[in-house]
C-alpha positions as CSV (number, residue, x, y, z in Angstrom):
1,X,5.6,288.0,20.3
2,X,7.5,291.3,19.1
3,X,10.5,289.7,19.8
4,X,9.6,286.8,18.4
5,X,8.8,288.6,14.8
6,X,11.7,290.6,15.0
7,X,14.0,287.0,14.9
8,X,12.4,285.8,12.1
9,X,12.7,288.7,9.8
10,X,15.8,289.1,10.7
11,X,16.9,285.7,9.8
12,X,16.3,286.0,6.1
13,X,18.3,289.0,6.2
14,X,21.1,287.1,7.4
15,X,20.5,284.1,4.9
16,X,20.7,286.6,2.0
17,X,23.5,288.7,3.1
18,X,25.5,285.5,3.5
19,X,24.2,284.4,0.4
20,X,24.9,287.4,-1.7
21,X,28.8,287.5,0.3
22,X,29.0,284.0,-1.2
23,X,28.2,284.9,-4.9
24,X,30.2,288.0,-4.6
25,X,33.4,286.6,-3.9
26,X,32.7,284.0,-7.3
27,X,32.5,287.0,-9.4
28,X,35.7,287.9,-8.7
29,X,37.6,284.8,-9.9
30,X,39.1,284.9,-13.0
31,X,38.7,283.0,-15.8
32,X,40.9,281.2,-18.8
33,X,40.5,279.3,-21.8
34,X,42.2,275.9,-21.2
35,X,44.4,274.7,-24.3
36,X,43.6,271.6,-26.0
37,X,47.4,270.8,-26.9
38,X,48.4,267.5,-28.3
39,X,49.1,263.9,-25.5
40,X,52.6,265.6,-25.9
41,X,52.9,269.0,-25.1
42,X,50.0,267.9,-22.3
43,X,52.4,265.8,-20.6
44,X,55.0,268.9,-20.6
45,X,52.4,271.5,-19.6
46,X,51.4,269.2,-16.6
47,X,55.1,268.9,-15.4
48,X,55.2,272.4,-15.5
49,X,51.9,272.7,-13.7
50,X,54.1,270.7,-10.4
51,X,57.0,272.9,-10.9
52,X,55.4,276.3,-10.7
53,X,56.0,278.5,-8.0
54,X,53.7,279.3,-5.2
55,X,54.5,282.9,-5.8
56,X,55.4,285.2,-8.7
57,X,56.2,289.0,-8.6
58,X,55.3,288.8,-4.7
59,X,51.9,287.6,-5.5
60,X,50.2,284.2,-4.6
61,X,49.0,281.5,-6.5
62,X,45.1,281.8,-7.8
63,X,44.5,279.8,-10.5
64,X,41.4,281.0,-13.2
65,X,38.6,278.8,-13.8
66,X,37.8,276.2,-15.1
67,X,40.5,274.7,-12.6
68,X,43.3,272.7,-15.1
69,X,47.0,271.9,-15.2
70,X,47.3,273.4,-18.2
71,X,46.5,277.2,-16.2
72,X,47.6,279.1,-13.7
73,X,47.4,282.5,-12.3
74,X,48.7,284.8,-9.2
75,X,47.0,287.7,-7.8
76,X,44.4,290.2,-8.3
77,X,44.4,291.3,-11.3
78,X,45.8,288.0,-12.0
79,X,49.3,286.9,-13.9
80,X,47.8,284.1,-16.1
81,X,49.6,281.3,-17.5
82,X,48.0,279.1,-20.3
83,X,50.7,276.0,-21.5
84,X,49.8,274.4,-24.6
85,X,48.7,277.2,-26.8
86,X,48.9,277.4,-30.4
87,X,52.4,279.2,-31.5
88,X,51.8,282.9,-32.1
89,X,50.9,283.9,-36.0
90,X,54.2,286.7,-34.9
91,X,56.5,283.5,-34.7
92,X,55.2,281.7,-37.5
93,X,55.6,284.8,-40.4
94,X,58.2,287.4,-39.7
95,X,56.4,289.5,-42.0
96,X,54.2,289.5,-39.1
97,X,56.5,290.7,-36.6
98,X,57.7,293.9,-38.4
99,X,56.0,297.1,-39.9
100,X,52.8,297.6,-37.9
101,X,52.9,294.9,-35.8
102,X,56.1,296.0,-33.7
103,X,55.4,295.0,-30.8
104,X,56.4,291.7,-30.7
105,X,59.9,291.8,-29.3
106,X,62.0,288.7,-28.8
107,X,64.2,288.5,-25.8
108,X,65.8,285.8,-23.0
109,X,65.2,285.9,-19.5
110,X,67.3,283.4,-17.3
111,X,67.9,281.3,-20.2
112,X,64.1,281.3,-21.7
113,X,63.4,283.0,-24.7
114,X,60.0,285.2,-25.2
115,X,58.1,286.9,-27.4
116,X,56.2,289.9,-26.2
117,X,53.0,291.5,-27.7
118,X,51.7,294.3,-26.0
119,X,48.1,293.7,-25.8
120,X,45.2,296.4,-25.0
121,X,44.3,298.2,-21.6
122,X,48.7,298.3,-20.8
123,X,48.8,294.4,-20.4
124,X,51.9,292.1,-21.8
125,X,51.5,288.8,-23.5
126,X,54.4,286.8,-23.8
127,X,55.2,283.4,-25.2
128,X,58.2,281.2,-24.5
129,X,60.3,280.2,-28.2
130,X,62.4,277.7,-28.4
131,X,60.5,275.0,-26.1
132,X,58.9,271.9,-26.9
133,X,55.5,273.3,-25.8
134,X,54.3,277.0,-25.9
135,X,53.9,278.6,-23.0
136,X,52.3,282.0,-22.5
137,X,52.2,284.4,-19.7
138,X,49.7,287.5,-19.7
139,X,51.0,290.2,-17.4
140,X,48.7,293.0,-16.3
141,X,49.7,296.6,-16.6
142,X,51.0,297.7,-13.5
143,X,52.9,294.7,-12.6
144,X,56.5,294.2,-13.1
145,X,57.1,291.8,-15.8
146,X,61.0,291.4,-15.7
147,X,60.0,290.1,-12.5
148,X,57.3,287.7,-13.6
149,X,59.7,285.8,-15.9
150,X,62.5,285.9,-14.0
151,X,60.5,283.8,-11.5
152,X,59.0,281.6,-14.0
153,X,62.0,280.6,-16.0
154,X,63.5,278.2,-13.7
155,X,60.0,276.3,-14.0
156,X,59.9,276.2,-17.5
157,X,63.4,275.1,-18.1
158,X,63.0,272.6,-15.7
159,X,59.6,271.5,-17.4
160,X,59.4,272.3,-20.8
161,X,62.5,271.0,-22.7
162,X,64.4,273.3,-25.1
163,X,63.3,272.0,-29.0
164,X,60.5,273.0,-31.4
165,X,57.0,273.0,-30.2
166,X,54.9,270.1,-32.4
């Protein structure tokens, strides 16, 4: 009967161990606000969604929640991608883009131009320019962001025609 008893507590011990396991490894997913872009710049942003690498600055493919074409992410703390977001107030006024606010920094990477704004906590934000659809790319601090757009540029040139963003 000892024996018996000893099963049975130790069963719901093992159901919430397992349980608790389960929820633990939800928590650590990361999450992204999906764009609402126009039928247009959807279409491009799903291309681009096909296209994508499996891996980017030696880290594998783990896209946020919700799950979308129009996001992406690799590793832990994850590179996010979100396609189909608004163009940048730093693109829209240059006025923006100088004095205080000088971090935003345009530059090309393997024929892809990007703005970068340095964001809080050491992370990188950039934006591609020049492309029917705006693509940006937060980088954690820490990881090597030259290498994160080198490896996404062949994507987004092959997705995202060159053009003004609608």
């Amino acid at each position: 009967m000892n024996f018996l008893r000893h099963r049975l507590i130790g069963l719901p011990a093992l159901v919430l161990s397992i349980t608790v396991a389960g929820c633990s490894s939800a928590d650590d997913d990361t999450s992204a606000a999906v764009p609402s872009p126009g039928a247009r710049a959807t279409k491009l942003c799903q291309n681009l969604d096909k296209v994508l690498p499996s891996k980017v600055a030696g880290e594998s493919r783990r896209d946020p929640e919700p799950a979308s074409a129009l996001t992406a992410g690799w590793g832990n703390p994850e590179i996010i991608l979100r396609c189909g977001v608004p163009r940048p107030p730093k693109m829209i006024d240059p006025k923006v883009a100088e004095g205080h606010d000088a971090d935003a920094v345009p530059g090309g990477v393997n024929g892809v131009d990007w703005l970068m704004e340095k964001g809080d906590g050491g992370a990188y934000r950039f934006t591609c320019a020049n492309r029917q659809a705006y693509v940006e790319v937060t980088v954690p601090e820490g990881v090597d962001r030259s290498a994160v757009l080198i490896d996404l540029a062949s994507a987004v040139k092959k997705a995202i025609p060159e053009g003004i963003a609608l």
